[in-house]
C-alpha positions as CSV (number, residue, x, y, z in Angstrom):
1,X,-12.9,-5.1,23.8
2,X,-15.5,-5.0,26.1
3,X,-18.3,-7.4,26.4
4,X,-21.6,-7.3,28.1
5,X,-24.1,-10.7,27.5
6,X,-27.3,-10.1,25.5
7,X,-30.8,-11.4,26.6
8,X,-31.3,-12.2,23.3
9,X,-28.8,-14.4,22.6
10,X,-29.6,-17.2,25.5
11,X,-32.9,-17.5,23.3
12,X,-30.7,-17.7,20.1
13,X,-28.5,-20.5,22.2
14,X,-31.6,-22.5,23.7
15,X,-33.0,-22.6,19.3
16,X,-29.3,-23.9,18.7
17,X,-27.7,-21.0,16.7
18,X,-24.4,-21.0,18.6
19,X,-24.1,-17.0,18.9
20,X,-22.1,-15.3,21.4
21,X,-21.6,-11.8,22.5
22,X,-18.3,-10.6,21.2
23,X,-18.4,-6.8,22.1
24,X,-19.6,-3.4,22.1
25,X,-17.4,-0.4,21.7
26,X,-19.6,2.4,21.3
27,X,-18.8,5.4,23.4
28,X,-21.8,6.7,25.4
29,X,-19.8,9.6,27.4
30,X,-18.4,12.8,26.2
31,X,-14.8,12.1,25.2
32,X,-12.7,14.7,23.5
33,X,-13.6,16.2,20.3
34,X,-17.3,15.4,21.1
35,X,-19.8,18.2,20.3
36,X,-22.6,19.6,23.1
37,X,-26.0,17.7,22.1
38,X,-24.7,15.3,20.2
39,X,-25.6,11.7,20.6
40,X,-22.2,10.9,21.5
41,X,-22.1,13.8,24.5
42,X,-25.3,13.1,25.8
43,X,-25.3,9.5,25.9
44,X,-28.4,8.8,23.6
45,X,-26.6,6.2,21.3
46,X,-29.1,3.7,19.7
47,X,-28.5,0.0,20.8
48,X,-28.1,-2.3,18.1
49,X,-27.2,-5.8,17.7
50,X,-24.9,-7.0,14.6
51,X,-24.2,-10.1,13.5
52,X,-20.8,-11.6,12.2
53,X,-19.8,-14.6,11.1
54,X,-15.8,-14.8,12.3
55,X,-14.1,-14.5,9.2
56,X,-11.1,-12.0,8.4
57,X,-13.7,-9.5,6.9
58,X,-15.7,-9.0,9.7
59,X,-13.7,-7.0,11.4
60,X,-14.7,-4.1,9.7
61,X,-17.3,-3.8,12.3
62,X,-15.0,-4.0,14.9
63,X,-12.6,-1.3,13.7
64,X,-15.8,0.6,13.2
65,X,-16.8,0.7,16.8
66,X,-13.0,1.1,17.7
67,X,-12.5,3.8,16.0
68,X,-15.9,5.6,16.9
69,X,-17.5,5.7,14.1
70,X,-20.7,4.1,15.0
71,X,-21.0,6.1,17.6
72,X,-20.1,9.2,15.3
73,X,-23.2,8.3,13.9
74,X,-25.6,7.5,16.7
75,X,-25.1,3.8,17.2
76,X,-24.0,1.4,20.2
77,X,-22.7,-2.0,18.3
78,X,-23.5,-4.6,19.9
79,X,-21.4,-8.2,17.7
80,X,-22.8,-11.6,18.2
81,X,-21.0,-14.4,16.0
82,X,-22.6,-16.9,14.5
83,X,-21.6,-19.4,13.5
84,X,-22.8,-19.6,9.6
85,X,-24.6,-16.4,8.1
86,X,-27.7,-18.5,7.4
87,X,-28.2,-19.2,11.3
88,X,-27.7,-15.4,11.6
89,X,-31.3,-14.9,8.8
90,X,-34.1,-16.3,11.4
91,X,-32.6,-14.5,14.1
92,X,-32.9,-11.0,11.8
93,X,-36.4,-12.0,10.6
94,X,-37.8,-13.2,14.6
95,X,-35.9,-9.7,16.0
96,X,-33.5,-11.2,18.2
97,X,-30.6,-9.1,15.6
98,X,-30.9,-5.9,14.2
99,X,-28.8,-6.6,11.4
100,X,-26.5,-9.1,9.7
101,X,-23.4,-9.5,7.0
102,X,-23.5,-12.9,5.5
103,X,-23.4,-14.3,1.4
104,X,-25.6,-12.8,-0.5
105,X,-27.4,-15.8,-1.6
106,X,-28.1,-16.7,1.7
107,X,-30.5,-13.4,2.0
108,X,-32.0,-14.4,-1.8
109,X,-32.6,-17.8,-0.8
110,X,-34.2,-16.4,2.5
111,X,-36.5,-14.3,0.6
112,X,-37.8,-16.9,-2.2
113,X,-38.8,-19.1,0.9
114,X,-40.9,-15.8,2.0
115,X,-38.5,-14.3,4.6
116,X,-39.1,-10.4,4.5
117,X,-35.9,-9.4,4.8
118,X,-33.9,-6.1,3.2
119,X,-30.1,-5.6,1.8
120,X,-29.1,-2.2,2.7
121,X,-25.7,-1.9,2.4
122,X,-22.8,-4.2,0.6
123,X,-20.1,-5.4,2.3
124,X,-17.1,-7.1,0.7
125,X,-16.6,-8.3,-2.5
126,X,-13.8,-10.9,-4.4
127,X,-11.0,-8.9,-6.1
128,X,-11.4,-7.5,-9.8
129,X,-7.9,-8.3,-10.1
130,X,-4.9,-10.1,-8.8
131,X,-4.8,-12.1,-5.8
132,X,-7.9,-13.1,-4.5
133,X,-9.5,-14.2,-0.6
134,X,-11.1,-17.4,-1.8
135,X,-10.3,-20.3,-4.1
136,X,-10.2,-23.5,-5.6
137,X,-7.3,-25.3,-4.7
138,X,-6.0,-28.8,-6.4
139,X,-3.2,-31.6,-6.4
140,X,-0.6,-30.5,-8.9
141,X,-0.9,-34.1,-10.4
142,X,-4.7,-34.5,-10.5
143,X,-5.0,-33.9,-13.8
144,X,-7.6,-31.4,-13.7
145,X,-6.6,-28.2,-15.3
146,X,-10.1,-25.8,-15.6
147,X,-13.2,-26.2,-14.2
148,X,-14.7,-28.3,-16.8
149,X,-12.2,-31.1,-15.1
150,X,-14.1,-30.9,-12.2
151,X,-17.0,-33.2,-13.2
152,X,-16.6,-36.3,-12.2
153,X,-14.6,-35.2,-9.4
154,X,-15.8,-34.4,-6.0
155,X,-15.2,-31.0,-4.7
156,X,-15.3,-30.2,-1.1
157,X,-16.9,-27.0,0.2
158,X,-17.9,-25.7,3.7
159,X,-22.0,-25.7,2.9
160,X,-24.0,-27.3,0.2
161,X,-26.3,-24.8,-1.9
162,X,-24.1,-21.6,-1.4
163,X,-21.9,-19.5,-3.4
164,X,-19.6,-22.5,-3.4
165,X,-21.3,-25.1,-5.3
166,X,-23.5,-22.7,-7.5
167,X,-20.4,-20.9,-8.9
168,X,-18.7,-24.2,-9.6
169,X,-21.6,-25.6,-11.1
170,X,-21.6,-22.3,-13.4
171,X,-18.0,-22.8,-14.5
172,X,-18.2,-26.3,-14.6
173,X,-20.7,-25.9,-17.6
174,X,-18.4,-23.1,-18.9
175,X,-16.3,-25.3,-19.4
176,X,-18.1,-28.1,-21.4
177,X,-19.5,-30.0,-18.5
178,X,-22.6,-31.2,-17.1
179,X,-22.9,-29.1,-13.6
180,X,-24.9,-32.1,-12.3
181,X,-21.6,-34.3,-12.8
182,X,-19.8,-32.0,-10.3
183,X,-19.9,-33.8,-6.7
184,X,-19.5,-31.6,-3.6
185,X,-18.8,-32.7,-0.3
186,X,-19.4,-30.7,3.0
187,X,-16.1,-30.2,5.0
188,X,-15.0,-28.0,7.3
189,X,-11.9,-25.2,6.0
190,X,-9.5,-26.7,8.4
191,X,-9.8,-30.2,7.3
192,X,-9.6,-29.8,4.0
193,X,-5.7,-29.2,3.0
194,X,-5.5,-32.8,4.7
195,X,-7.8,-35.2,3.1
196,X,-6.9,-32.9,-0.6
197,X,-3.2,-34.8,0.6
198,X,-4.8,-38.1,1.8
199,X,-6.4,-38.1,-1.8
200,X,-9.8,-38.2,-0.2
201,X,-11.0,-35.0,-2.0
202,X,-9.9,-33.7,-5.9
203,X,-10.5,-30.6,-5.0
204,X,-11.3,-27.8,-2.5
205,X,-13.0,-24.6,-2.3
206,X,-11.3,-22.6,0.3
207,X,-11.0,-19.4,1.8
208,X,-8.1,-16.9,3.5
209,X,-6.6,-18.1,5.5
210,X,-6.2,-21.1,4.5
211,X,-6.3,-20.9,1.1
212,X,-2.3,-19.5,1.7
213,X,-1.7,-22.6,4.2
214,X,-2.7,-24.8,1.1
215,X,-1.2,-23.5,-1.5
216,X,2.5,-23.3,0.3
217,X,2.4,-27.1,-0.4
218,X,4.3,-27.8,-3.5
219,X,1.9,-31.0,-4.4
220,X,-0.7,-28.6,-4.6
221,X,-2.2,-25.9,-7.4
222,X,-4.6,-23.4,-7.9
223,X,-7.2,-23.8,-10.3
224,X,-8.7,-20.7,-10.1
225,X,-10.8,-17.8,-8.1
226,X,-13.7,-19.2,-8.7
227,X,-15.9,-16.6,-7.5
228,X,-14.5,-13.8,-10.1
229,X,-13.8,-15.8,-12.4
230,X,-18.0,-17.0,-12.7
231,X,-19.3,-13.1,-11.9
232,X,-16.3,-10.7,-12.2
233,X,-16.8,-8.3,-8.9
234,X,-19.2,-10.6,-7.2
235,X,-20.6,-9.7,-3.6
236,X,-19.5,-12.5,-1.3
237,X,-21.0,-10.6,2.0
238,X,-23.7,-8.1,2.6
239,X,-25.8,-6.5,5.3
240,X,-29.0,-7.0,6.0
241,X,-31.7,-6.6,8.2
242,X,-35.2,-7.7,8.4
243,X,-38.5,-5.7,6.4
244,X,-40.0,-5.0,9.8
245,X,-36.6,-3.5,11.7
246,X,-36.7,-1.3,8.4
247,X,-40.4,-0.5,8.2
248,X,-40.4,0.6,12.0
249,X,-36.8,2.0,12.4
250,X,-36.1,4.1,8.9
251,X,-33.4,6.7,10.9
252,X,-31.9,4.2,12.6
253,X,-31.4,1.9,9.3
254,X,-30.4,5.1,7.4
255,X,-27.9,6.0,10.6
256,X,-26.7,2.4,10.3
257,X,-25.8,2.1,6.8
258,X,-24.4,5.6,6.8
259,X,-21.9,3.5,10.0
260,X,-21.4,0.7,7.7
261,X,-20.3,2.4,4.5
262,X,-17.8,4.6,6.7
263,X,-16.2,1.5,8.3
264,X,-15.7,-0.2,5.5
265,X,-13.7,2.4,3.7
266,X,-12.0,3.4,6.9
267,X,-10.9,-0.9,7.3
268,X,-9.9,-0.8,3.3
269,X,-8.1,2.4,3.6
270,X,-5.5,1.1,6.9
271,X,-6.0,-3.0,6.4
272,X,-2.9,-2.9,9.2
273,X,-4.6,-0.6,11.7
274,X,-7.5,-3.1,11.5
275,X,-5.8,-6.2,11.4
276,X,-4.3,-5.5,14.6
277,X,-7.6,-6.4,15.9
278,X,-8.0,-9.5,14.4
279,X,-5.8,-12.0,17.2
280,X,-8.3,-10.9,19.6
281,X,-11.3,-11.6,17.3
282,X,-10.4,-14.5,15.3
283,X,-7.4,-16.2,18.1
284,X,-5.5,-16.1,15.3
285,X,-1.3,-15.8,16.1
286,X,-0.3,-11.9,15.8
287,X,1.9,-13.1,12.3
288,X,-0.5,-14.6,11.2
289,X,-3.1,-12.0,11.7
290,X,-0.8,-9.1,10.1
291,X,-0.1,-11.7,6.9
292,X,-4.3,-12.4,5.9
293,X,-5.1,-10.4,3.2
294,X,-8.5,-8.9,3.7
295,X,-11.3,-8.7,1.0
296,X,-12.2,-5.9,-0.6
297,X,-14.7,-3.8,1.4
298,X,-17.3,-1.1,0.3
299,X,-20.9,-0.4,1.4
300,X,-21.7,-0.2,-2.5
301,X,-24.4,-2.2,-2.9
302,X,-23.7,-4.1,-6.4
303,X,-27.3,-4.5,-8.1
304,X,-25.8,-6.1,-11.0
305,X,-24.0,-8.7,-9.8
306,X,-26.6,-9.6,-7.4
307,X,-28.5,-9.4,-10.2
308,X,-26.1,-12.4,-12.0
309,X,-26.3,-14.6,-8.9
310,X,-30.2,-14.5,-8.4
311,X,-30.4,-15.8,-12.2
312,X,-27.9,-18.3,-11.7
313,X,-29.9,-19.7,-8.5
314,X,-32.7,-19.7,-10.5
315,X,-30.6,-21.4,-13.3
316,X,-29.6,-24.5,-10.8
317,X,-32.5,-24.5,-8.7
318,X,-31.4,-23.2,-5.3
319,X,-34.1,-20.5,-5.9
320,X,-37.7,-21.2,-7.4
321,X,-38.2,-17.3,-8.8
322,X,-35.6,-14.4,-10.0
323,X,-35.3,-11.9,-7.1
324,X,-37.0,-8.7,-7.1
325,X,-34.4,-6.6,-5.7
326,X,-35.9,-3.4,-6.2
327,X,-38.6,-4.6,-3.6
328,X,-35.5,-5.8,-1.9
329,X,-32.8,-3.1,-1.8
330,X,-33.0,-0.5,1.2
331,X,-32.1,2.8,-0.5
């Protein structure tokens, strides 16, 4: 990888953010196979700046600029990682990024609080069937067997008011419970397996990879993948950028989500190709890397389910109004 710093993000640092420049890949010289005038051959790539929060899925980008395709379309990537999606939103809205991949509710929460900002392409979504990247995990002897068992219970999650809590809460109810009787607690990933053992949480809502670390202890179960199992093909991650970048930049924005939808396919098609990249990007050991299983990626945008989450954050109060997505969507 190379890297090169970005103005922008000592401002982002300075407002407490906690983005860094991770690399840009984009070819800006001929190289073989390059066609005379193209943007590629002459050098006239469009900068942009991405941001990624550093989960598994995110490499898609990278393997994108890796394998050219950004460039194929026009487009120097720039990453910056944040360190939560919703720190990436301001930085979208004010400018300082181009675009951004984070939860979905994240961006419809944005928006009800009168952010402009635009969805214009998906990203990754949980799995319509089998194993999934995300989880709740529980002790085998907890006595909680469906979601309806969680009230009462605290549940520990990495943010309060995300897809976390607000799918749980939907389940909960599902299942014959009061949502409102469902504690969460904020935790960090990596801390949770340990204080689900120390008794200190009943359950956790976790993601790869350590959703597999947790559940290769015997004492503990899963309950369930709670993201599918509230909206069957739910979005977890999309990409967005802000109503202004869109308004003044249409070719770029269409160039860019041409990019997106290409890399995404191109990471779901050779998941082992990409996930060579991944020690580098996450520090993650190379076994460990090669052993994640990666999310399902597409730059389908899925209206319907976002659609289903809006109401439900309307449902639990996390949003005050049902999003307009037409007025929304980039298409």
């Amino acid at each position: 990888m190379k890297s090169r710093p970005l103005a922008a993000l000592s401002v982002l640092a300075v407002a407490g953010l906690a983005l860094t420049a991770c690399s840009s890949g984009s070819p800006s010289v001929t190289g073989e196979g390059s066609e005379a005038g193209s943007p590629v051959a002459e050098g006239e790539l469009t900068q942009v700046t991405v941001g990624l929060v550093p989960l598994a899925a995110s490499i898609a980008v990278e393997y994108g600029i890796q394998e050219g395709i950004f460039a194929e379309h026009g487009l120097d990537v720039e990453i910056a990682l944040a360190n939560a999606g919703a720190a990436m939103l301001p930085a979208v809205s004010n400018g300082q990024m181009d675009f951004g991949v984070g939860n979905p509710l994240s961006v419809l929460t944005a928006v009800d609080q009168g952010l402009d900002m635009k969805i214009v392409a998906g990203y990754c979504n949980s799995a319509d069937e089998g194993e999934d990247t995300s989880g709740v995990v529980t002790r085998v002897d907890a006595g909680i067997e469906d979601y309806g068992d969680l009230a009462g219970r605290t549940t520990s999650i990495n943010a309060l008011r995300t897809l976390g809590d607000l799918t749980l809460m939907d389940l909960a109810e599902q299942g014959g419970s009061d949502p409102a009787d469902v504690r969460f607690a904020e935790m960090p990933f990596q801390d949770m397996p340990a204080q689900l053992e120390q008794g200190n949480t009943d359950a956790i809502w976790i993601p790869e990879p350590f959703l597999t670390t947790a559940l290769e202890d015997p004492d503990n179960e899963l309950l369930g993948y709670s993201f599918r199992d509230s909206i069957e093909g739910m979005p977890t991650m999309v990409t967005f950028t802000s109503g202004t970048f869109a308004e003044e930049n249409p070719e770029t924005v269409e160039q860019f989500q041409a990019a997106i939808t290409e890399a995404l396919a191109a990471t779901d098609e050779n998941n082992d190709e990409a996930k060579k990249l991944l020690p580098e990007f996450m520090n993650l050991p190379e076994e460990a890397a090669m052993a994640l299983k990666l999310d399902e990626l597409g730059g389908e945008i899925r209206e319907e389910q976002l659609q289903a989450i809006g109401e439900l954050a309307v449902t639990y109060d996390f949003i005050d109004a049902k999003p307009d997505l037409d007025a929304m969507i980039v298409r």
